[in-house]
LOKEGU-889615 format. One record per residue (C-alpha): x, z, y; residue in one letter. Coordinates in steps of 0.2 Angstrom, whole numbers, plus 5000, padded with zeros to 4 digits. Layout:
BEGIN
XZYa...
This chain:
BEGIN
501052155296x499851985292x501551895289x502652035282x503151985266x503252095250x504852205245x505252335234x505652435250x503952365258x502852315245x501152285249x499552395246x498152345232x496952305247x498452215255x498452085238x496652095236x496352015256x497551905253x496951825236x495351815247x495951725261x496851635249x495151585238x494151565252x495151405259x494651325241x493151255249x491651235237x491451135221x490251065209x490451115191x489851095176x489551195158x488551305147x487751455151x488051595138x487351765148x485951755159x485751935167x484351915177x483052045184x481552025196x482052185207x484052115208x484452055222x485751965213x486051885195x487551855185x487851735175x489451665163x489651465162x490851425147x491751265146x490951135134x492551095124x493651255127x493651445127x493651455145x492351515157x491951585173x490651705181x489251655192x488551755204x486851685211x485451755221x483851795211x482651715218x483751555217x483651585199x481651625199x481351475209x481951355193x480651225185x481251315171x481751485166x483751475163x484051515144x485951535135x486351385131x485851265143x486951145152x487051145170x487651075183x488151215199x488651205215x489551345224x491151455234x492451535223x492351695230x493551865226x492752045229x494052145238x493352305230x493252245214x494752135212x493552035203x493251845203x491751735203x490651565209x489651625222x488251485217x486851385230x486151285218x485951255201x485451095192x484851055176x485550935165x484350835158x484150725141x484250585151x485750615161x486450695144x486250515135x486950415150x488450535147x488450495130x488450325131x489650325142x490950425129x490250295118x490850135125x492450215130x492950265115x492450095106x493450035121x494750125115x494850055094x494250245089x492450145082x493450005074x493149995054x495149945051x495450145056x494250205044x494950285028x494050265012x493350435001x494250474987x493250434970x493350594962x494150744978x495050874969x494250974983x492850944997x492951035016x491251085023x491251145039x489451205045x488451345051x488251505040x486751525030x486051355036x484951225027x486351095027x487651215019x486251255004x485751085002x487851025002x488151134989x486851124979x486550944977x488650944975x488651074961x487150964953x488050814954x489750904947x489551074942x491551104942x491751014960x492951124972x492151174989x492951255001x491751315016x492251375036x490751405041x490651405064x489251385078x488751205076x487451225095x488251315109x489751345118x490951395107x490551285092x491851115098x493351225098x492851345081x492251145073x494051085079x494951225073x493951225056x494551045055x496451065058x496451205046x495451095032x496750955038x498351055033x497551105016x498550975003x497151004992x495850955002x495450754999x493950725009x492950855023x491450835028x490550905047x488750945041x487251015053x485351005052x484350915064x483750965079x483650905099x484850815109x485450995117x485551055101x486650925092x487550895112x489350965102x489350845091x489750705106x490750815113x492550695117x493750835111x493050835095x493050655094x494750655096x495150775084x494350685070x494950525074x496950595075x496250705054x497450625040x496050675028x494250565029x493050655037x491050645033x489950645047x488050745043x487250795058x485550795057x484350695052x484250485048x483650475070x485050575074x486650475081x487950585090x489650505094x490350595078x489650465069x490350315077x492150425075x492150505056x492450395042x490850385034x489250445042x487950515029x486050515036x486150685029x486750835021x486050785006x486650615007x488250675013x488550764996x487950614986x489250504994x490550614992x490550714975x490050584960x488550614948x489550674931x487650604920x487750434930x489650424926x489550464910x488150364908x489250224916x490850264903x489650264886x489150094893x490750034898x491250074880x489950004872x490249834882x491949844875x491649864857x490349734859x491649604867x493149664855x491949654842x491449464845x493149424850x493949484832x492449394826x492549234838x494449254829x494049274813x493249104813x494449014821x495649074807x494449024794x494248854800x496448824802x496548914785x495248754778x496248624785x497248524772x498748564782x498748754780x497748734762x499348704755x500848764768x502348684757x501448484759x502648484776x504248564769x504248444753x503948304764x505248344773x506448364758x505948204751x506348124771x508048214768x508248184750x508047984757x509148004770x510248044759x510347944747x510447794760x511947874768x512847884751x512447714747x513147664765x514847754760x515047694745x514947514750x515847554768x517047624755x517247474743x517247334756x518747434764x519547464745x519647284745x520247234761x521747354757x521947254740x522147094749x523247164762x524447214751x524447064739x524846984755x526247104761x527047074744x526946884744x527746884761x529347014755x530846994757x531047034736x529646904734x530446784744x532146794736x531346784716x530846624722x532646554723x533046614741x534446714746x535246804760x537346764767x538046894773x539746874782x540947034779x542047054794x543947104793x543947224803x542747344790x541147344799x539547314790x539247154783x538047044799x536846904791x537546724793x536546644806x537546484811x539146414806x539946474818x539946664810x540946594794x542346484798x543346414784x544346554774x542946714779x542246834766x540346794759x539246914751x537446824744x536146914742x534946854727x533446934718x534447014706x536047044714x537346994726x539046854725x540546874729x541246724740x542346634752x541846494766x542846314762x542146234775x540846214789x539746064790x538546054805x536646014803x536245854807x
């Protein structure tokens, strides 16, 4: 029946499963683990003690079963809350069904292991760029609404909000309040954030818890909420503790504040100092206008003074006068262009008229003309050989033309 697998028509018994998840278990081998603890049942006449160690960064955890006087023989009596360090077998109770660490030994972590460790996220995340300024977002001037995540009732939520309200009376706060020591406070301060995140209304948040030891402030360098800060759209204010105090968380935020109080200051505005600020800022303003229109005003006084802009027409007359000369030197030029070209006309055509033909003929010259038989138009005589003996003449004078015949034709000598 040890390898006889189950069926719906053999299926096994409850102790059948409960030996087998034992075997199972028991060939884990042992481990070494680390956590918080968050219940401490121990009693002087148990023979046993139970205990419940809780993951650092999530809600997980896991029962610890150790003998008692492994407990009583501590440096230290083991408190909720305290990080430790445990070695032991997973083992399963049969009876039970139930599942648990039996632990051999428990160690203590102490502050200096716990700062090694936090140096160590330290320079890994720097390692990483999540420490580099470039990455850091800048607070809005005035936030329509301002995040607080702290723990309820506490000193630092009190002082936020009054020193806020102080500063602005009408500032918008929204407030999660969550552990800010133990256990469960990185996964209720990571989800506090994401939902503070997806608020469109909220322009800045800010992480805010009072002082207090290295334990006590140990969520704060916690890498899962490291990470979750550094991947916020929205700027996050770091205020943990006091002006000493240096977790992780404000290497990460955007802006660490040395505390609550200085956190509030940074964020939400003084409405007296700015409106201080604004009467000043006016009253620098009129001052300048003022001396500019003055600074102006004199400047005009001094164009208006000078001789050119005593009298504005001095420029236009002087200018009409220039064209006025202009002119008149232009007319001048056209009249005599003009004349000089009247007379050159005058002497062409005296010329033209001595050199006519009319003119030519008054002075006792005249034109032959031979007039063909044949009826075509009369040609000028040119040589003797146009007007043989017997042909028709016609002479042209000044005043008419004759009739005539040739006699003869004599040639030039």
């Amino acid at each position: 029946m040890a390898g006889q697998p189950s069926s719906p028509e053999t299926p096994w018994p409850v102790r059948r499963l409960n030996a087998e998840v034992k075997g199972w278990i028991q060939r884990l081998g042992s481990a070494w683990v680390e956590g918080q603890l968050t219940q401490v049942n121990v009693k002087p006449s148990w023979k046993l003690s139970y205990l419940t160690l809780r993951d650092t960064e999530s809600e997980t955890s896991v029962q610890l079963t150790a003998p008692t006087n492994l407990i009583q023989s501590m440096p230290s009596p083991l408190r909720d809350g305290d990080r430790v360090v445990v070695h032991g077998r997973p083992a399963f109770y049969e009876g039970r069904g139930s599942f648990s660490l039996w632990v051999t030994e428990i160690r203590p972590v102490g502050i200096g292991e716990l700062l090694a460790r936090i140096e160590r996220l330290r320079a890994q995340l720097a390692q990483e760029g999540l420490f580099d300024p470039a990455r850091k977002k800048p607070l809005p001037y005035l936030p329509v609404r301002v995040g607080l995540i702290t723990g309820r009732g506490s000193a630092a939520e009190r002082d936020v909000l009054s020193v806020a309200r102080d500063r602005w009376p009408e500032v918008d706060i929204r407030v999660i309040n969550t552990a800010v020591q133990g256990a469960t406070a990185v996964p209720e301060i990571i989800r506090a954030l994401e939902e503070l995140d997806r608020d469109p209304l909220v322009d800045v948040i800010i992480i805010a818890r009072g002082g207090g030891s290295v334990e006590d402030l140990l969520p704060f360098s916690e890498e899962a909420l490291q990470r979750a800060v550094a991947a916020a759209e929205t700027p996050v204010v770091s205020a943990i503790g006091h002006e000493p105090d240096n977790p992780v968380l404000d290497n990460v935020a955007d802006l660490r504040a040395a505390t609550p109080t200085d956190a509030a200051k940074r964020v939400v505005p003084d409405v007296a100092e700015e409106r201080a600020f604004l009467a000043e800022a006016r009253s620098r303003m009129a001052a300048a206008l003022r001396g500019w229109v003055q600074r102006e005003r004199h400047g005009l006084a001094g164009m208006r003074s000078r001789p050119v802009l005593a009298d504005p027409m001095t420029p236009i007359r002087v200018r009409r006068e220039e064209i006025e000369r202009a002119v008149a030197l232009i007319r001048r030029d056209v009249q005599y262009l003009l004349q000089t070209e009247v007379a050159q006309i005058k002497a062409l055509r005296a010329q033209v008229s001595a050199l006519g033909p009319a003119a030519t003929l008054s002075r006792g010259y005249s034109v032959v003309q031979v007039v063909p038989r044949d009826g075509t138009p009369p040609e000028v005589v040119m040589s003797i050989r146009q007007a043989p003996p017997g042909s028709q003449l016609r002479i042209r004078v000044a005043d008419g033309s004759i009739t005539a015949a040739g006699m003869s034709a004599v040639p030039a000598d």
